[in-house]
C-alpha positions in Angstrom: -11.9 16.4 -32.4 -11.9 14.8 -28.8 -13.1 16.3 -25.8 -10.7 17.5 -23.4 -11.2 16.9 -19.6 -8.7 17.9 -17.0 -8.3 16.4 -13.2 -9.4 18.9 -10.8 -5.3 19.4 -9.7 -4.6 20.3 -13.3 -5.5 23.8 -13.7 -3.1 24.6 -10.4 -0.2 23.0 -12.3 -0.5 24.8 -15.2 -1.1 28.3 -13.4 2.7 26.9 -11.8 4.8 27.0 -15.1 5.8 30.2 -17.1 2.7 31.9 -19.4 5.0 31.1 -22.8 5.4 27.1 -21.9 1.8 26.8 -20.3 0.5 28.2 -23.9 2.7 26.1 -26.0 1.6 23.0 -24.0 -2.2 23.7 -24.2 -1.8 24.4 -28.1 -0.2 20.6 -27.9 -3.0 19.4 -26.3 -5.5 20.7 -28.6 -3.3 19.8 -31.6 -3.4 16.0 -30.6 -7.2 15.8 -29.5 -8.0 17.4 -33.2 -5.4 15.4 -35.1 -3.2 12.9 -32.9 -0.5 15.0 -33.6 2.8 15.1 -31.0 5.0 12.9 -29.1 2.8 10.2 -27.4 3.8 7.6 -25.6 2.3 4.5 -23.5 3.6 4.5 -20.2 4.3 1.3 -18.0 4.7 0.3 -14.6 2.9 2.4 -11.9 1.2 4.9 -14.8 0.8 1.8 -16.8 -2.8 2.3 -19.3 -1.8 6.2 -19.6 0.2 7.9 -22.0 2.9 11.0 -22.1 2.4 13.5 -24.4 6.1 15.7 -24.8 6.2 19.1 -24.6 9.8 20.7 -24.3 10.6 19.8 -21.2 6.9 19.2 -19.6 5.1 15.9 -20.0 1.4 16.1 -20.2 0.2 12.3 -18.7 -3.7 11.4 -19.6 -5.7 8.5 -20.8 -7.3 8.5 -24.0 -10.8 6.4 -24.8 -12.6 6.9 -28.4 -13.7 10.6 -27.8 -12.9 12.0 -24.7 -9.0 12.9 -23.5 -8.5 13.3 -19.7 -5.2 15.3 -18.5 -4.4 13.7 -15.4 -1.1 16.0 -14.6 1.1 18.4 -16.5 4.4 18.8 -14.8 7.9 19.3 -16.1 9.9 16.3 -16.6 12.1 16.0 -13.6 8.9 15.7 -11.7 5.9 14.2 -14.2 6.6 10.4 -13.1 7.3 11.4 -9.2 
């Protein structure tokens, strides 16, 4: 299993969405450090070397190196390339 680091603006964001989605989205990222498991994509342009992880409607955005994950934002989707 990858470690999991989170930006210091992370935990604020995910205090921000509703207890039921923040959960579901934590359990995603867990499930993809222990298994790559989920909805990843590599992003381009301006985010361009990170990846998008799906979650409902939230997008987790982090970079990935061989054992370490670092969540860079968690927002819902009408905001996460903003």
């Amino acid at each position: 299993m990858k470690r999991i680091r989170f930006q210091p603006n992370v935990p604020e964001e995910v205090r921000a969405i509703e207890q039921r989605a923040a959960l579901n989205i934590l359990a995603a990222i867990h499930r993809y450090a222990a298994a790559c498991a989920g909805s990843v994509k590599p992003l381009s342009g301006e985010f361009e070397g990170l990846l998008r992880l799906r979650v409902g409607d939230h997008r987790v955005i982090f970079e990935e190196t061989e054992d370490t994950i670092t969540i860079h934002r968690i927002r819902n989707r009408r905001e996460a390339y903003r």
